[in-house]
C-alpha angles and dihedrals in degrees: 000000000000113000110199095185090095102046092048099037090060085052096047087049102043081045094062107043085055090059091046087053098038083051097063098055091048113024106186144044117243096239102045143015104249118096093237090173088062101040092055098039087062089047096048086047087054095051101042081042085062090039098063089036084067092041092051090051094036091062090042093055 
């Protein structure tokens, strides 16, 4: 069976970590003062981070 946990947690994750770095050259959005790059990087790092977590445990089991 396919398990698409790998696959989508690397993009999750390389996604992320675009955003983070993206976040520190240009800190704000133009329309508000939160640094949204950087708030959902780290969002989209946490959840491809779990995802290849389950993936790691799901092949050992």
């Amino acid at each position: 069976m396919l398990d698409l946990r790998q696959p989508s947690g690397i993009f999750f994750s390389i996604t992320g970590a675009i955003l983070v770095g993206v976040s520190f050259t240009n800190p704000h959005a133009a329309m508000t003062d939160a640094n949204v790059d950087l708030y959902t990087g780290l969002a989209m790092l946490v959840f491809g981070g779990i995802l290849l977590a389950l993936a790691y445990r799901g092949r050992r089991a």
